[in-house]
N, C-alpha and C positions, 0 to 999 in steps of 0.2 A: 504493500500500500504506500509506503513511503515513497517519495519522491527526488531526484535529484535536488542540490541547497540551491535557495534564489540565487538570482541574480541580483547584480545592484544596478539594473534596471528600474525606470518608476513602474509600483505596482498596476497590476490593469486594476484592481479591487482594495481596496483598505477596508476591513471591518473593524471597527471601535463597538467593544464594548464588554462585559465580565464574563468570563470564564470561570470553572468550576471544577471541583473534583467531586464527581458523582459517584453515589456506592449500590450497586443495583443487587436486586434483590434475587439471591440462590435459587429460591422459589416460590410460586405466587403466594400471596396470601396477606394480611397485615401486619405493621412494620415489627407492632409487636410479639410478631409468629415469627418471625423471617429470621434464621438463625445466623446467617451466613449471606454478606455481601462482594460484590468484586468491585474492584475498583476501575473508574474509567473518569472521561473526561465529560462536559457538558456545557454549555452555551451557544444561547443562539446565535453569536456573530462569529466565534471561532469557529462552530460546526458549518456555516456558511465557510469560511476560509480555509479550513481543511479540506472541503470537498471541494471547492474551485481548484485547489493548488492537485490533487491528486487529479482532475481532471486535464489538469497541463496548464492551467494561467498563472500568470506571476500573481502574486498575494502577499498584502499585509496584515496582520493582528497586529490591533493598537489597546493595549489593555494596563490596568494594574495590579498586581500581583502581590502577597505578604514576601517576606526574606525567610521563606520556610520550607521544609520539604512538599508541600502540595505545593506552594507557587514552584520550585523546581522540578517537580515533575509535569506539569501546566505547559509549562516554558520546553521543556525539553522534547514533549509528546506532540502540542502542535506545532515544533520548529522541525519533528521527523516528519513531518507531511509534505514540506518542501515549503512552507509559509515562514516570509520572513514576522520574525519578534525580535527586529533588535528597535523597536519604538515601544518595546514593551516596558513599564518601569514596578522597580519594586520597593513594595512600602518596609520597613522594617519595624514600624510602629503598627498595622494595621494586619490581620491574618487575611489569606486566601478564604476565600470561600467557599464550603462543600454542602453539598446535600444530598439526603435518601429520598427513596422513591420508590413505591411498589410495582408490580409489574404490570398494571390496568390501566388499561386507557386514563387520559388523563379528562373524560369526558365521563366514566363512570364514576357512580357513588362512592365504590370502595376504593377510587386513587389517591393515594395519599403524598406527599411531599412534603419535605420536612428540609425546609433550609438555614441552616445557618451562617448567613449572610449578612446581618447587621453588622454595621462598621468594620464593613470586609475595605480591604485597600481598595476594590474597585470604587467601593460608592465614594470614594474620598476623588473619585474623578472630577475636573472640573475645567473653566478656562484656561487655570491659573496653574494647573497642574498636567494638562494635554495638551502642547505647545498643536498648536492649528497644523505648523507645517507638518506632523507628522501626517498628517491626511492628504496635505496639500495637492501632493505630484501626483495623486491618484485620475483614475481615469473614470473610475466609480467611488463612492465612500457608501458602503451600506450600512446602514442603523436599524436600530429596534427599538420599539415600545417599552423593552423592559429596561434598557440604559435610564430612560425617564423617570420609571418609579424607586429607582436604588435612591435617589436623595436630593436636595433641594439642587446641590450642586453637580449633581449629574444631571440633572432638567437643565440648568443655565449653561452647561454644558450641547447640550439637545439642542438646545434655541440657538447658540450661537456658529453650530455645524449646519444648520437646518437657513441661516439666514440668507439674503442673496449678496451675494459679492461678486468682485470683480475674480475672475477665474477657478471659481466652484464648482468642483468635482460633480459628476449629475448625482445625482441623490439618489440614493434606492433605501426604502422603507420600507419595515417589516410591523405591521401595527402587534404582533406580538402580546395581545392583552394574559397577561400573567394577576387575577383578582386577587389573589392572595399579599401581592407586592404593595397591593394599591392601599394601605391602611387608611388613607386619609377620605375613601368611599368612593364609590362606580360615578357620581358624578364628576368629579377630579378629573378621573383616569379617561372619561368620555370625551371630556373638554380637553385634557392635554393633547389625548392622543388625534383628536380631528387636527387640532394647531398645527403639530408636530407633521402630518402625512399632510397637510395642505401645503406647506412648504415645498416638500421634497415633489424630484419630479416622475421616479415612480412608486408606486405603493403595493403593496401587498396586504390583501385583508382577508379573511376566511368572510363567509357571509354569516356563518352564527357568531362569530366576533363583532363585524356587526351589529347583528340583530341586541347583541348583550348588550353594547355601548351606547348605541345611537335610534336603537329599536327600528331598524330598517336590515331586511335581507334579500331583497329584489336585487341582482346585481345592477338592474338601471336605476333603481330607487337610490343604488351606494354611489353610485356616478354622479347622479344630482347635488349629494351631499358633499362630496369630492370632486368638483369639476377643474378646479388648478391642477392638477399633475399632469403631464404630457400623458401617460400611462398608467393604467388601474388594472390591476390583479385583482380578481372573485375568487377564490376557491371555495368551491362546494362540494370537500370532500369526496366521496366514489360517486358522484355527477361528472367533477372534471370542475375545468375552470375557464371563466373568460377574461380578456384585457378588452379595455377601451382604448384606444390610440386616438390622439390628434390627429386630423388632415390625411388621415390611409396613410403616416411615414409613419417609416419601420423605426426601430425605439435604438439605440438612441435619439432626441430630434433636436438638433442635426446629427448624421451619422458622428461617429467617434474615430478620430486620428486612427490610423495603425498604430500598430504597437511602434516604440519607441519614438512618434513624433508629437509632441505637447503641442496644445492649443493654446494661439495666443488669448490677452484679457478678451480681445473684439469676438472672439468664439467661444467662448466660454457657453457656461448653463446657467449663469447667473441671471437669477430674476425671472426665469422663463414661468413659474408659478406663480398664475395669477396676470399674466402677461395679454395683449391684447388678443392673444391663438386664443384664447382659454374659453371664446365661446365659437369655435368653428367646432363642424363638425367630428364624429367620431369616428373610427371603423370598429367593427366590435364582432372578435373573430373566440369561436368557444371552440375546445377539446375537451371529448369525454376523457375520465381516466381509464387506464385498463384495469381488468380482475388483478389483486394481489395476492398469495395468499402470505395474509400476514403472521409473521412470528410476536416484533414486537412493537406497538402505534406509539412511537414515540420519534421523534428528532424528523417527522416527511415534511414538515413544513421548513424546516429548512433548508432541505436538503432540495425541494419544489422549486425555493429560491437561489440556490446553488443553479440546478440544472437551467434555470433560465436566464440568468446572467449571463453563467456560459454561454447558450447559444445567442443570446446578443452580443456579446463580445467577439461572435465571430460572423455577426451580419445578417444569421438566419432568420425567416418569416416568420409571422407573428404565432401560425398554427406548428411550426415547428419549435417556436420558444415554449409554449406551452406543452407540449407533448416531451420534451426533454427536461421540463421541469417535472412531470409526470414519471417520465423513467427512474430519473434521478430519486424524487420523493419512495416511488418501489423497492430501488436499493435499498434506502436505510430502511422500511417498512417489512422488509424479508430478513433481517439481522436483528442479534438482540437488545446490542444497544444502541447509541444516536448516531455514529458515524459506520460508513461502510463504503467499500470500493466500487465507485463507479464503474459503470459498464465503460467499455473501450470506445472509443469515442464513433471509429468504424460502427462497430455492433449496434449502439446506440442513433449512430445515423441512418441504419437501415431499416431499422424500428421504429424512429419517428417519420419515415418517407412512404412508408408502407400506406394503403389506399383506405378509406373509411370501414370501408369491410373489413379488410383483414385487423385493421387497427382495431375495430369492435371483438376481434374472440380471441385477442391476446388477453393471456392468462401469464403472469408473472409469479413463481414462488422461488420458494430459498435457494439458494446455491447459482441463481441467473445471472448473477454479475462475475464469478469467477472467471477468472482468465486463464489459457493457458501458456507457458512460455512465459519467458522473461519480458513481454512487453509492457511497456509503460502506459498507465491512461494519455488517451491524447495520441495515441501512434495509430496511424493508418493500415500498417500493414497487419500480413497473418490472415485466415480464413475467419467467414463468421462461426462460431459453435453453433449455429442452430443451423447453418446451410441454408439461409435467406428464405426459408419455407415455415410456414408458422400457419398451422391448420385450425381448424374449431376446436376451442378449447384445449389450446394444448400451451402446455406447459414449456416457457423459455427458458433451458436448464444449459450451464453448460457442462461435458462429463468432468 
């Protein structure tokens, strides 16, 4: 899974924001049954930067860490991925933060999470403490919802990543609604988080996230509510999901430099939220998801937004960005914990090219993303394992 080390190329992605050492549960049950945990990793912007970088794009994690053995195992786990952390900084006043969690959805009654993350060094993030330019040379900066609720000065941190300026990275937003974080009540957390994803110029929402925050699940009802973003992400869960795009262009808008060429302040994405586009029309293009069958429902929403980045980062249409967010969220949903090996970037492009039909009786389960050979995510070459043939219900396995 690991990857060759960055380069000191500027990253295509910077993700800002806390990382964790998660202890997963031996076996289902509650936290107070559960005898025996393993330990792994967890956040949603490093799980977004570990999957891009095993994917093959250059990657930053911008985060803060205690001076203890979990911030060293943090630092060292997702720097194996191929994601640069050297913008990552360590508190030696404040601990890393870990949390338990049982093995259920985190949609049923019986899920439980248990975090102890109060004045973990991340929530000590802030202006004063995340110099800008670590984000700065990015060609994306993605954020979450839940950076917002870690503390007053991680929100003033939010707002001032989220502003428009002169040569601002485009923005990609994860509304991420975590209730448990929100002490201060769902009204707060409804109002920050609309602020916060009005800014930014694309957004990602689930629509019962939605529905909880702003009591709208219609994905054109969420577009109403959101009409600043060049781009809007729906996920509706095993429906699939739609984007709304500005003007029929493809997302970035304007496209994004190749790699290695910066855009000047005059092309920048500053300001574009909320800009005079913002009431042109829309295109508004939906993929179903395929059958999964799932091991463990944890970490596909960002893995969703992993594989769609990727394939905007490399130009592809709007029904192929969604369909490789799709693959992508199957990986980690066919594993037990939150991160998992991408499908080969080949494999993965013959799966999202495949025709409405065949794309309706793909059946994804465990062991689909294994590779064979020493090839790296992101390599073109080597046979597909499924031999480009994918019949009614049949299962994408590779031996």
């Amino acid at each position: 899974m690991p990857v060759d080390a960055p380069s000191h190329a500027p990253p295509d992605v910077a993700c800002l924001g806390e990382s964790m050492v998660t202890f997963l549960p031996g076996r289902p049950g509650r936290l107070a049954d559960v005898p025996a945990f393993t330990r792994a990793i967890g956040g949603a912007e490093s799980n977004v930067a570990c999957a891009l970088a095993a994917a093959g794009h250059r990657v930053r994690w911008v985060g803060r860490v205690g001076r203890d053995g979990f911030g060293d195992h943090l630092v060292e786990t997702i720097g194996a991925y191929g994601v640069d952390v050297g913008a990552v900084r360590r508190d030696p006043h404040r601990p890393t933060g870990v949390y338990f969690r049982t093995a259920t959805d985190r949609a049923s009654d019986t899920h439980e999470v248990v975090y102890y993350r109060a004045g973990s060094a991340a929530s000590a993030m802030s202006p004063d403490t995340v110099p800008y330019s670590s984000v700065a040379d990015a060609r994306i900066l993605h954020l979450t919802g839940i950076t917002a609720a870690l503390s007053a000065d991680c929100l003033s941190l939010m707002r001032e990543l989220t502003a428009p300026r002169p040569g601002r990275p485009l923005v990609s937003f994860d509304v991420n609604h975590r209730p448990g974080l929100w002490g201060r009540g769902p009204g707060v957390a409804a109002e920050v988080l609309l602020e916060l994803a009005r800014r930014a110029d694309l957004v990602f929402v689930g629509a019962d996230e939605a529905e909880v925050l702003w009591g709208v699940a219609d994905p054109a009802a969420i577009r109403r509510m959101l009409p600043e973003p060049a781009g809007l992400v729906v996920k509706r869960g095993g429906e699939g999901a739609v984007v709304f795009e500005r003007c029929a262009a493809s997302f970035p808008t304007p496209p994004l430099p190749e790699p290695g060429l910066r855009p000047g302040p005059g092309s920048s994405h500053a300001g574009r939220a909320g800009s005079a586009a913002q009431g042109a029309p829309d295109t508004v293009t939906h993929a179903p998801a395929p059958r999964v069958g799932i091991v463990a429902p944890v970490g596909a929403g960002d893995a969703f937004a992993a594989g769609y980045l990727s394939a905007a980062l490399r130009g592809l249409d709007p029904r192929a960005r969604l369909r490789h967010g799709h693959l992508m969220a199957a990986a980690a949903l066919t594993v037990p914990g939150d991160l998992a090996a991408p499908p080969r970037r080949d494999h993965a492009d013959r799966l999202a090219a495949l025709d409405e039909a065949a794309w309706g009786t793909l059946h994804l389960g465990p062991g689909w993303t294994v590779r064979q050979g020493p090839d790296q995510a992101g390599d073109d070459d080597g046979p597909d394992p499924t031999g480009g043939h994918h019949g009614p219900d049949q299962e994408v396995r590779t031996p």
